[in-house]
C-alpha positions, 0 to 999 in steps of 0.5 A: 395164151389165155387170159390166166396163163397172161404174165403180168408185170408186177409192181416194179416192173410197172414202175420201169416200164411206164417211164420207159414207153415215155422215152420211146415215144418221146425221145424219137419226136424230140430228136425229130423235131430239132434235126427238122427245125436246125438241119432240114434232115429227119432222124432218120435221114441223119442214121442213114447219113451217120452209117454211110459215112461210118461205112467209108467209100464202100457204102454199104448194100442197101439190105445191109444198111436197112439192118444197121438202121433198124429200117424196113428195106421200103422205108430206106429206098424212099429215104436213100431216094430223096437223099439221092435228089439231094445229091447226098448220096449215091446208089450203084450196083454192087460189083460182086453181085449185079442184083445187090444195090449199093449206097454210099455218101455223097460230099454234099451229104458229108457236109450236111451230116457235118453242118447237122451233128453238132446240134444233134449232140448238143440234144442228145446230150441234154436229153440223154446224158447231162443227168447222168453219173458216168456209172450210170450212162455205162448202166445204161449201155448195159441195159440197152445192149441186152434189150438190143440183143433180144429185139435182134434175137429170132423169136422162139416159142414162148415158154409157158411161166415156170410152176 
């Protein structure tokens, strides 16, 4: 695409994008920090706990837990490693297919999830939703459910701009 045929974000558009870069670079760090500082867990770490645990005594496949994760399938097996040196969970293969890996929740892993979540709430909370109208958080779903189903989506062809 040329520089002339660049769609560009009009003014209102700047106006939403620019507090939006702000929370996506902030609000991962911030999350980082207090699991880090209260729990000795990454955010990261405490996804993949929150999915297993979610998940049942199945676990799940590992390339399935990289996809619930949002994870690349690399960064996963270094984390589900340190977490298995932590006793807090466990990897098998998977009886239906010997080639596939499964990882499920360990009980030492259960309480450390338990021990982490209520300060993790308490952040998400006062970061997130303490400042908003209940209409708002469902607003907010909305728009997050949308802009989710258009990072999950493949990516097509881009469509030159109408006109």
């Amino acid at each position: 695409m040329s520089a002339d045929e660049t769609r560009w974000l009009d003014a209102n558009e700047q106006d939403a994008w620019k507090p939006l870069v702000s929370v996506l670079l902030m609000l991962p760090s911030a999350l980082d920090a207090q699991l880090q500082r209260q729990s000795n867990l990454t955010f990261y770490e405490f996804v993949v706990l929150a999915e297993l645990e979610q998940a049942g005594n199945g676990g799940y496949r590992m390339t399935e837990l990289a996809a619930v994760t949002s994870g690349a399938l690399s960064r996963l097996s270094q984390v589900v490693t340190r977490m298995e040196q932590r006793k807090w969970v466990a990897r098998t293969p998977d009886p239906l297919d010997g080639r596939a890996t499964r990882v499920r929740l360990r009980p030492a892993g259960a309480r450390q999830l338990a021990a982490a979540t209520p300060g993790h709430l308490e952040t998400v909370r006062r970061l997130v939703f303490d400042e908003l109208t209940p209409a708002q958080v469902q607003q907010l779903r909305r728009l997050m459910v949308k802009i989710s189903a258009t990072l999950s989506a493949p990516e097509s062809p881009s469509k030159p701009p109408p006109g």
